[in-house]
C-alpha positions as CSV (number, residue, x, y, z in Angstrom):
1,X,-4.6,-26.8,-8.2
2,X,-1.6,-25.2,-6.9
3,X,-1.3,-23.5,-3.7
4,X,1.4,-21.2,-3.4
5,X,1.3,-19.9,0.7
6,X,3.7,-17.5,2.7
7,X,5.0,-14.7,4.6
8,X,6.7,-11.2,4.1
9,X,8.0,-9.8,7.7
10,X,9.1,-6.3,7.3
11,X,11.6,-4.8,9.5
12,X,8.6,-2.3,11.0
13,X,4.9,-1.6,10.7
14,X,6.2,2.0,9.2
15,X,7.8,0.0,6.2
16,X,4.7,-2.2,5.5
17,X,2.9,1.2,5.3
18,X,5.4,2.1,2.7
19,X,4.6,-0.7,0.8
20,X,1.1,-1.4,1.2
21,X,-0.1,-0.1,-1.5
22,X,2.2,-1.8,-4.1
23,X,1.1,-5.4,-2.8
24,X,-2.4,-4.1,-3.4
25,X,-1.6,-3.3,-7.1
26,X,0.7,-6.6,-7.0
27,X,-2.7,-9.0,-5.9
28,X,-5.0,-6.2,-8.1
29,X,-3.1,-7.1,-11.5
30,X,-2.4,-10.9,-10.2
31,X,-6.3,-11.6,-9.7
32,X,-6.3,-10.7,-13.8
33,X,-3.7,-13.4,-15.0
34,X,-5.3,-16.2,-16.7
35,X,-5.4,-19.3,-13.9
36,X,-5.5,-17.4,-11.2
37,X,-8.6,-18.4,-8.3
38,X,-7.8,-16.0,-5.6
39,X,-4.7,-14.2,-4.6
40,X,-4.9,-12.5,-1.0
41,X,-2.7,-10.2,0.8
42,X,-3.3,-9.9,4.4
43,X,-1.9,-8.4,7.5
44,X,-1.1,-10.3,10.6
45,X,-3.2,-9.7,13.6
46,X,-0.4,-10.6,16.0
47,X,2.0,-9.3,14.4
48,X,0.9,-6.3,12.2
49,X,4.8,-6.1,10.3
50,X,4.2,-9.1,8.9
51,X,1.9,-10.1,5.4
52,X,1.1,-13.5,5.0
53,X,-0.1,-14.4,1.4
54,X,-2.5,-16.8,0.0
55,X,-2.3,-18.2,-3.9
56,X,-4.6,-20.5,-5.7
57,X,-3.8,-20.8,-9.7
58,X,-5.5,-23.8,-11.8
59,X,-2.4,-25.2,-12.7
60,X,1.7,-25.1,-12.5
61,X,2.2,-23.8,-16.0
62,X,-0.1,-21.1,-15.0
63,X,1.7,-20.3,-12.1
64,X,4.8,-20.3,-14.2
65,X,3.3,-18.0,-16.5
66,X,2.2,-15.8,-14.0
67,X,5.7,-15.5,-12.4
68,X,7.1,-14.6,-15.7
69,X,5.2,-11.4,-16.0
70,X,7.6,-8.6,-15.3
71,X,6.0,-6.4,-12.4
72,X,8.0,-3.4,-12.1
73,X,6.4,-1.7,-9.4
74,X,6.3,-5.1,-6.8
75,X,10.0,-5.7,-8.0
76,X,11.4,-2.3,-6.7
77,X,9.5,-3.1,-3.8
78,X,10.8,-6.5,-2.9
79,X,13.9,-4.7,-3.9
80,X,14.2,-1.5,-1.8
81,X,12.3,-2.3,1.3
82,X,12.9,-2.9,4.5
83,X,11.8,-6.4,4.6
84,X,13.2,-8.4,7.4
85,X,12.0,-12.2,6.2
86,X,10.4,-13.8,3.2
87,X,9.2,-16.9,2.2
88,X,6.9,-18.3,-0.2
89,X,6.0,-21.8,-1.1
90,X,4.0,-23.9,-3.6
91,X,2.6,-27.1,-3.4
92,X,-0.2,-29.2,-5.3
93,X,-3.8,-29.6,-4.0
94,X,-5.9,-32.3,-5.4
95,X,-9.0,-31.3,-3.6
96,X,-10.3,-28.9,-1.2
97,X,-12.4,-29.6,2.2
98,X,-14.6,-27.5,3.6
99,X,-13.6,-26.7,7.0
100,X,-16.4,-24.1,8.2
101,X,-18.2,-22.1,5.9
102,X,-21.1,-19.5,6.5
């Protein structure tokens, strides 16, 4: 499994506003694409301009696939806005613990 993890810090909680509804459409379509388990999209408690994101996709070449699917609308995004930091990461997972569940 491949985890893909990180942040998007706009410049303002204004600007995330603006753009809030393009990730929703961005983690909408995603949640389609063949491999993906889950694909989240949250906003920061302590720090409401920033979105950290979650990814779990069944495999690299999945994930590759994935990434090579143009997305207009999240592309002009990433493009125009008024993001002050971004990163996101991917690593490998060979299992997953439960850590609390209900």
């Amino acid at each position: 499994m491949i985890i893909v993890s990180g942040s998007i810090k706009f410049e303002s909680v204004e600007e995330l506003e603006n753009a809030k509804q393009a990730l929703m459409d961005r983690a909408a379509r995603s949640r389609e694409d063949v491999g993906c388990i889950d694909y989240v999209f949250s906003q920061n408690l302590e720090d409401p301009a920033q979105i950290p994101l979650t990814e779990k996709w069944e495999s690299d070449e999945l994930l590759k696939a994935h990434l090579a699917i143009p997305d207009e609308e999240f592309g002009a995004l990433m493009a125009t806005a008024k993001i002050a930091s971004a990163i996101v990461v991917s690593s490998e997972s060979g299992e997953e613990q439960i850590l609390m569940q209900r």
